[in-house]
C-alpha positions in Angstrom: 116.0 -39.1 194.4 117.7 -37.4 191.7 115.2 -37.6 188.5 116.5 -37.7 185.3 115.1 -37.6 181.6 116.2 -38.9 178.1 114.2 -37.1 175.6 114.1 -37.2 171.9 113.5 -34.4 170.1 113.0 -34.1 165.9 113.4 -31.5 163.8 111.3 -30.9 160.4 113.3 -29.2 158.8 116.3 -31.7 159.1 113.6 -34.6 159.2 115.9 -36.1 161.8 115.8 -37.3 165.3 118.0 -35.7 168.2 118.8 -38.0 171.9 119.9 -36.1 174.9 119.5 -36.6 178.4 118.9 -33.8 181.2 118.7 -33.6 184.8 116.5 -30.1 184.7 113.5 -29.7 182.5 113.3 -30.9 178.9 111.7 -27.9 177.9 114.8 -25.5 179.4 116.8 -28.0 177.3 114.6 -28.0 174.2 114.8 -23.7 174.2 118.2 -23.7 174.3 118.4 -26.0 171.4 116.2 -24.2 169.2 118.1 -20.6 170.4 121.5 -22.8 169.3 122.5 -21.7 173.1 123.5 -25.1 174.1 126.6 -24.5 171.6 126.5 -23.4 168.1 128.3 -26.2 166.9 126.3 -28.8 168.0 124.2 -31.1 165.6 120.7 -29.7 166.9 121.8 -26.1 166.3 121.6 -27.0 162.1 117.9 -26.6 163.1 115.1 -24.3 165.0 112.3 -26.4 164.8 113.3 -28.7 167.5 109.9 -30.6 169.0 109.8 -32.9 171.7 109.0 -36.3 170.8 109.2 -38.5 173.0 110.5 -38.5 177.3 111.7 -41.3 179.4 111.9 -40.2 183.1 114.8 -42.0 185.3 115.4 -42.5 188.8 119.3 -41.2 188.3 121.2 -39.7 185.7 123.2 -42.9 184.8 120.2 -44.6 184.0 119.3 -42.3 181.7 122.7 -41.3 179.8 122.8 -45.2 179.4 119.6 -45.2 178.2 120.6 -42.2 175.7 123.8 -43.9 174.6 121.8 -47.1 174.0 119.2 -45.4 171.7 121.9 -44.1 169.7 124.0 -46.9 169.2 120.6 -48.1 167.5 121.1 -45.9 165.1 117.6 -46.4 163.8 114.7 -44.3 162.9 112.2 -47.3 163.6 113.8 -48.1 166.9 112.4 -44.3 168.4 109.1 -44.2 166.2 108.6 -48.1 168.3 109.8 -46.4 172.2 106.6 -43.9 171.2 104.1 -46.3 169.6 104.6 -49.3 171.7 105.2 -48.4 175.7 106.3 -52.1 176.3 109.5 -51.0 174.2 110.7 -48.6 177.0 110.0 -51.4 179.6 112.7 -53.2 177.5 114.8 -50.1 177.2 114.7 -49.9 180.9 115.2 -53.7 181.5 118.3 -53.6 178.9 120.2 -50.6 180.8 119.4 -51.8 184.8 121.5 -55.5 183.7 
């Protein structure tokens, strides 16, 4: 099975969250975010402090770039804090994107 991973990363500095998804290791991705090597003109490369936050592994990549568009039409700080606080909000995240 191909695995896949949404992650969330935040910044510090910014004091803002980031969503991506990734099919290879979030910590390959998470370098290259804080090196502005996944494109200079990209949102995350306003920053260097770049943590992980939170992961949510997949069984596929569509599962999980649903799940990353889905996060970020919440548009909500709250929404991410709750995915890390309360793991019955990712069963719900991954209820919402498999109907």
């Amino acid at each position: 099975m191909d695995m896949a991973t949404c992650y969330v990363l935040f910044s510090r500095k910014l004091n803002r969250y980031y969503v991506g998804y990734t099919t290879g290791l979030v910590s390959d991705r998470l370098q290259k975010h804080n090196t502005a090597t996944h494109g200079n003109h990209r949102f995350t490369a306003k920053a260097d402090d770049w943590e992980v936050f939170l992961e949510i592994v997949f069984e596929n990549n569509s599962e999980a770039i649903l799940a990353e568009r889905y996060i970020k039409q919440m548009k909500s700080r709250v929404y991410i804090e709750k995915l890390k606080m309360f793991p019955e909000e990712i069963d719900k995240l991954r209820m919402r994107i498999k109907n």
